[in-house]
N, C-alpha and C positions, 0 to 999 in steps of 0.2 A: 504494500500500500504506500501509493505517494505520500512524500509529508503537506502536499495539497490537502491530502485527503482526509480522514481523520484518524490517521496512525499516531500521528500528536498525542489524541486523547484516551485512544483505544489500543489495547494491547490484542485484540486480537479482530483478525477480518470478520465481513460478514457473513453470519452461516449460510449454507449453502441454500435452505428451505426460504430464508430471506430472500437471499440474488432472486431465485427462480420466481418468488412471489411477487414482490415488487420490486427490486434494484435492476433485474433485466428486463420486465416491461416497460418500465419507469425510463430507460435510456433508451427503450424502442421508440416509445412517443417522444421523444428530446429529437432523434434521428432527423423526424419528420420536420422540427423545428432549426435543425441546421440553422442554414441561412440566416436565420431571426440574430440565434445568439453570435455571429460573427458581424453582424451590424453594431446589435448593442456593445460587444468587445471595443469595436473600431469606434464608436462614435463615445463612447467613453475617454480612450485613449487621445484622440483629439479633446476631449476639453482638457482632458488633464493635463496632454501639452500645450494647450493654451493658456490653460491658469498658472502654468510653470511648477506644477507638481511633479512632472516629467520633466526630465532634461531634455534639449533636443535632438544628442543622439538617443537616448534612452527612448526616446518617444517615436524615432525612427525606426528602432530597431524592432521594437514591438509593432510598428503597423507596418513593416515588411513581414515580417513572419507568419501576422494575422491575416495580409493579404494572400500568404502563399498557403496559409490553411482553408483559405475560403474558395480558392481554385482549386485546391486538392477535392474540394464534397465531401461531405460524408460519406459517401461509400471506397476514398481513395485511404480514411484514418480505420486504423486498428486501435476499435476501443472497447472496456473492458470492461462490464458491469461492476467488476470487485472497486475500479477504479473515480467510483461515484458517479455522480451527476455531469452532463455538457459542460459544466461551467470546469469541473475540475479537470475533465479530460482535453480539456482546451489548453488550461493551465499548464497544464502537467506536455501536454506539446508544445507550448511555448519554450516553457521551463526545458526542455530536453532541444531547442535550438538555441536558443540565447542564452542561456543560465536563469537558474530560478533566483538568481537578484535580479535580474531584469524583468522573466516572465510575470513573476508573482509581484510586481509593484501594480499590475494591471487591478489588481483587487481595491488598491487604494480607493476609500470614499464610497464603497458599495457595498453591499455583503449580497445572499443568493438569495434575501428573503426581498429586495427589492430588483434585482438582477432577472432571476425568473419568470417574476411577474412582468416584465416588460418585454419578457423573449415571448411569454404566450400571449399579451395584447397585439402585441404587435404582428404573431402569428392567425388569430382569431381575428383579426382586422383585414387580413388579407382573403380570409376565406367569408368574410361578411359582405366584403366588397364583391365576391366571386357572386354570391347567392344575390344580391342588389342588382347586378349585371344581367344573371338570369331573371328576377324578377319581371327587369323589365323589357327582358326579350319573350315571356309568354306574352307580358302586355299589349308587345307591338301587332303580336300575330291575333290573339285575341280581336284587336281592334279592327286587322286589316281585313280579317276574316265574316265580325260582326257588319262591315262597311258592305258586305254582297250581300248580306240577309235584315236591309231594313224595313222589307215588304213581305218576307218569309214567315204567314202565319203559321204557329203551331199551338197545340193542347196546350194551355196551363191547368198549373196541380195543386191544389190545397188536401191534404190529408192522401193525397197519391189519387185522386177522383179529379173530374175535370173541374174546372175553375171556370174562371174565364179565360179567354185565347189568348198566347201570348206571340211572340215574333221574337224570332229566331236572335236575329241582331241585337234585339234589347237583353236576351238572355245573358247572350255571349258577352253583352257590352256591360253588362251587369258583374260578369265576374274580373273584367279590366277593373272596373270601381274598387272592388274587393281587395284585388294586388294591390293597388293602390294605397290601398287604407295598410294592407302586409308589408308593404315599401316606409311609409311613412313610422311604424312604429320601429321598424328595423333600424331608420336610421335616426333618430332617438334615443336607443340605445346604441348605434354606435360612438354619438359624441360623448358617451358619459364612458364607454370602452377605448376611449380614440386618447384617455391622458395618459402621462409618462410618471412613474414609480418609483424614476432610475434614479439613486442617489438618497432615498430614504433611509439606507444603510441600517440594516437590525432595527428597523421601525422606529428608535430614537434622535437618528441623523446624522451628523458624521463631524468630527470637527477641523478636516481639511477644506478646505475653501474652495468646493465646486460649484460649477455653474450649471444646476439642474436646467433652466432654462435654454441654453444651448444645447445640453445632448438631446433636449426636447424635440429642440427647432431642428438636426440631424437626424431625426429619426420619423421626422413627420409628423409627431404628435401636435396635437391644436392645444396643447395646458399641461398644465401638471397635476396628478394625485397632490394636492397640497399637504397634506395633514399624514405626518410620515409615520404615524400609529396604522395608516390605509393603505399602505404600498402594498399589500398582499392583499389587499380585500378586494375579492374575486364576484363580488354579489352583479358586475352588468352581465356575468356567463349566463345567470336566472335568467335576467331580464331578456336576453339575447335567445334563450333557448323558449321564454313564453312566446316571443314574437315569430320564433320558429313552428313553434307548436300550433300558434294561430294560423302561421300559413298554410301548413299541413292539413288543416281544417279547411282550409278554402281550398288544394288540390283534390282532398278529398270526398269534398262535397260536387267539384266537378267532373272527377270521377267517378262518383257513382252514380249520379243523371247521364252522364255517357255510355256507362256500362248497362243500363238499364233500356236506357234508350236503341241500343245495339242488338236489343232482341229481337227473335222473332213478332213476336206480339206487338213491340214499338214499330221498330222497322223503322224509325225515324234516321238514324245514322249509321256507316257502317264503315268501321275501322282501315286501314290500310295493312297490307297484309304482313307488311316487315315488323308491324306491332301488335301481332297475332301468333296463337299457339293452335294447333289442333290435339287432337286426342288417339291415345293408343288403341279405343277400342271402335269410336264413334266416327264411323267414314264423312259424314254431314259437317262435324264442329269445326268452326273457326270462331275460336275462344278469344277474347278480349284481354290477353296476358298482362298487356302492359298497363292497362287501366289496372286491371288488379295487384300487380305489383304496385303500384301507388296506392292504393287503399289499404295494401298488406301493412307499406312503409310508417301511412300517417297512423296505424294502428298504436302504434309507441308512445307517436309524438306528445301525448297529453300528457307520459311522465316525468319527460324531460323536464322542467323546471321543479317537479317535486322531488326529483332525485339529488336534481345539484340543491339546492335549499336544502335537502336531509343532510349530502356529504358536508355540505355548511355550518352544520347544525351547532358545532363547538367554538364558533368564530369566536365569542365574547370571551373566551376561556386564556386567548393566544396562543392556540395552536394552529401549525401551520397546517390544518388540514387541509387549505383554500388554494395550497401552491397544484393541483388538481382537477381538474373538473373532465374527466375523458370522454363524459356521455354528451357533452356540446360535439368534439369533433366528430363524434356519430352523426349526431342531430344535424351539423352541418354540412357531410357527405350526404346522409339521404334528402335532407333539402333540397340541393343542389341537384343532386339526379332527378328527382320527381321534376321540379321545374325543366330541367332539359332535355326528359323523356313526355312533359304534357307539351311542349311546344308543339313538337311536328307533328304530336298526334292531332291537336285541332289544324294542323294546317293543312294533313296529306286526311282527314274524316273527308267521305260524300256524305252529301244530304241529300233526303228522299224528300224533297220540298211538297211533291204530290202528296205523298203519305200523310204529313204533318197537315197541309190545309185539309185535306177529308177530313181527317179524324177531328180538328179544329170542329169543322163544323157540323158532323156529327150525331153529341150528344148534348145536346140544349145546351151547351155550354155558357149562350151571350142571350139567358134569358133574362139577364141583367136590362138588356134594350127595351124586350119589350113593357118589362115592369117600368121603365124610365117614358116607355110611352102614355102609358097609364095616365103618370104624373103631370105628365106633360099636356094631353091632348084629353084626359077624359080629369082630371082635377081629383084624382085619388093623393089620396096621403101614400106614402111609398110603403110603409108598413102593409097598406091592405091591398096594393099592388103586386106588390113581393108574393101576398097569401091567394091571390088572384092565381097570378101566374106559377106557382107552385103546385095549386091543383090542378090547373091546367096541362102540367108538364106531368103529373100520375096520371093522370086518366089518360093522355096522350099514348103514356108508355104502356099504359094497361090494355088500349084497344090498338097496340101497333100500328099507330101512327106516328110517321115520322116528320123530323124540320120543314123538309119537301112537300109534304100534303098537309101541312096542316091549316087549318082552317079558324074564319073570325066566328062561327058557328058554337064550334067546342069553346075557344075562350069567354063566349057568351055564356054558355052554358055552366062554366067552369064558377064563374063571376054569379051565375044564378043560385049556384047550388051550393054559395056563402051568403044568401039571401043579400048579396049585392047586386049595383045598376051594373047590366051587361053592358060593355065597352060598345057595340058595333063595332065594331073593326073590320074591313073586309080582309080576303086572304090573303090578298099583295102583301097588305101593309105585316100583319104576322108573318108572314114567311120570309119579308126582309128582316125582321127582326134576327133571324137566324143566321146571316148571312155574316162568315167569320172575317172575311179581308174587311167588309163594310163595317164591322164592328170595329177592328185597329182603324178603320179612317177616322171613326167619328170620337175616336178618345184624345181630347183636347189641352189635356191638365198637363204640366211640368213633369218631362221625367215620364211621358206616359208611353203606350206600344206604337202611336201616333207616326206613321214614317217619318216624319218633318220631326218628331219628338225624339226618334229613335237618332236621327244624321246627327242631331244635337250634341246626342247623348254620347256619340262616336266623339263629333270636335272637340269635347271638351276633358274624353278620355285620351286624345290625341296631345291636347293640350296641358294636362295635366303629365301624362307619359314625360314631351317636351323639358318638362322641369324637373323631373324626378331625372332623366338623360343628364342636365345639364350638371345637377346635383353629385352623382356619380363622375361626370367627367371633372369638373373642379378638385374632386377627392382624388383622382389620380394627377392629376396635374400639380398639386401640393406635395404630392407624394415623389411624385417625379424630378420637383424640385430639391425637394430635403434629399433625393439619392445623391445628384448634382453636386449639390451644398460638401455633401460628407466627403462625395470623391474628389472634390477640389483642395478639403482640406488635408485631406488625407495624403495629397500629392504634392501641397507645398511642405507640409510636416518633414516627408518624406525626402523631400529637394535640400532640404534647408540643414537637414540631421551626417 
């Protein structure tokens, strides 16, 4: 065991039931974090030699070394779970090119309980940024897809029974809204994810003279963890993994109206085939795989934030149980695949647009109209309109008569035999009551299935997408500059030493 490591204080290594439990898991998921921890190394290393804590060869020597570990990758180092954590296997390679006077000055003004937490912010920011990226690329397809069906009636569904009719583009454009609202809370928690820890040093703070603010501004960070009791407090993982779990809910609710819709019996849509499975015994089936793999996924997702809140659960204690949270980079791998497995499935779905208007019109679905004629044309209160046309629609159904035949005779009659004034109605005017495109024309209200209401509804998911884009792109563009920033300093450091 390195003297990095804790041979100092221990006389003997870690048992072997340890390594395997968590010292070589523990370095597996560090693996994945590479890159992070050779940033924060490097961008440490520059304030140090800028606040003159570092000499300048000293400061040289260590960001040539670090730069030549951070070409090597992780899979070019031989590292060793007995030999701890990224941070000390880093050291300990330092240490074994420069001498451990030089490598181990790199620790000055930080310790691993403020170090760590900035290698996984800064790691979980990159895979946040990933998932925001896809967000807003279902978004786009969503929209571009809802923009061919603003005239597309179909069945709507209250208790899974018809409703009233709805249209196809509003649906679609309905769940663009929804991302939206999963964009917006994701990047909410990432501002409160997005501060720097680095320098909090053992949670009391350090009494060499760094400048937390500068390895901030080289790392991309928008502030700092102020309050250095909080360098390890991991509580946006929760946050990050409810707003995950909410998205999940919104994948999965559009896939199971997909999947649902995809049957025999709907017929309304039908999958593309590279996103389908068939069956070992069933020559007919073409299974909807990929939908159900996403409803498999978002299965979990409601307990992700009650697991990290449980692993949390000893924060007030000062235990570092917070330096962990593993079931986010789950939550954020299947995140990230759902979104970029439902994209093309809506973009490469046909629609049976026939299918959806018949059934639209149907089953009395828009007898909402003609209770609204009622009110309108014969001066009922809508309560006794509504009970009008309700018994109009059993006995209809009882003597199989349909939308197409039906007649101002039976409403008459329907209205007589609540000892109410029958309507006269001729048969025209009832039988357009039934009619399901004429029913989205005449819905007029904000936000309604309305074509002109639906195009609306499209520009202003267009226009909202617009800003979430532009959002997203500034975060990389900040980012891109602090890379800039670090490699410039990194290379006069480097000139100068």
């Amino acid at each position: 065991m390195s003297e990095t490591g804790s041979a100092g204080r221990l006389e003997q290594p870690a048992a072997d039931s340890l390594v395997a439990f968590f010292e070589a898991p523990h370095l597996e998921r560090e693996k994945a974090q590479f890159p992070y921890f050779l940033k924060v190394d490097l961008a440490h290393a520059v304030m140090l030699s800028e606040e003159g804590i570092l000499s300048p060869s000293q400061a040289a020597l260590l960001l040539r070394a670090l730069t030549r570990i951070e070409r090597l990758g992780v899979d070019g180092l031989d590292l060793d779970p007995l030999g701890g954590s990224m941070l000390f296997q880093i050291e300990q390679l330092l240490s074994a090119e420069v001498g451990e006077d030089i490598g181990g000055r790199l620790h000055i003004g930080r310790s691993r309980l403020d170090q760590g937490p900035t290698v996984r912010r800064l790691y979980k920011r990159n895979m946040l940024l990933g998932i925001l990226a896809a967000i807003n690329e279902l978004r786009a397809t969503l929209i571009e897809r809802a923009s061919l069906h603003t005239e597309t009636v179909m069945p709507g569904y209250t208790c899974l029974q018809h409703a009233h009719p709805g249209v196809f583009g509003h649906y679609l454009a309905s769940f663009a809204a929804k991302l939206a609202d999963d964009f917006s809370r994701l990047t909410a928690a990432y501002e409160r994810l997005n501060l720097s820890p680095l320098g909090a040093a053992g949670l009391s703070g350090t009494s060499w003279p760094i400048n937390r603010t500068r390895t901030s501004e080289l790392l991309g960070f928008d502030g700092l963890v102020k309050n250095s009791k909080l360098a390890r407090e991991a509580y946006y993982a929760a946050e990050v993994a409810g707003g995950l779990a909410m998205l999940m809910s919104t994948l999965n609710d559009l896939a199971t109206d997909l999947h649902l819709w995809s049957s025999y019996e709907f017929g309304f849509i039908e999958l593309a085939d590279e996103f389908c499975g068939t069956s070992s015994i069933f020559p007919q089936k073409k299974n909807p795989t990929a939908l159900e793999a996403i409803k498999f996924a978002a299965g979990e997702a409601i307990s992700w934030p009650s697991v990290i809140l449980t692993t949390f659960r000893a924060e007030g204690t000062g235990d570092v149980v917070m330096r962990e949270a593993p079931i986010l980079d789950r939550a954020c791998s299947l995140s990230l695949g759902g979104l970029k497995l439902m994209a093309p499935i809506i973009e490469t779905a046909s629609v049976d647009e026939a299918r959806m208007r018949t059934l639209a019109s149907a089953n009395w679905s828009t007898a909402t109209s003609l209770a609204d004629d009622l009110v309108r044309h014969r001066g009922f209160s809508f309560r006794r309109a509504h009970l009008i046309v309700a018994r109009f629609v059993r006995m209809a159904m009882q003597r199989e008569v349909t939308t197409e035949t039906a007649t101002g005779a039976l409403l008459d009659e329907a209205a007589s035999s609540l000892g109410l004034q029958p309507p006269g109605f001729d048969d025209q005017r009832v039988r357009q009551a039934f009619d399901a495109p004429a029913f989205a024309r005449s819905r007029i209200s904000p936000g309604s299935i309305n074509p002109g209401e639906v195009a609306s509804l499209i520009d202003d998911a267009r226009s909202d997408l617009s800003a979430s884009q532009s959002w997203h792109g500034e975060r990389l563009e900040r980012l891109g500059r602090a890379d800039e920033m670090l490699k410039l300093a990194i290379g006069e450091i480097v000139s100068a030493g």
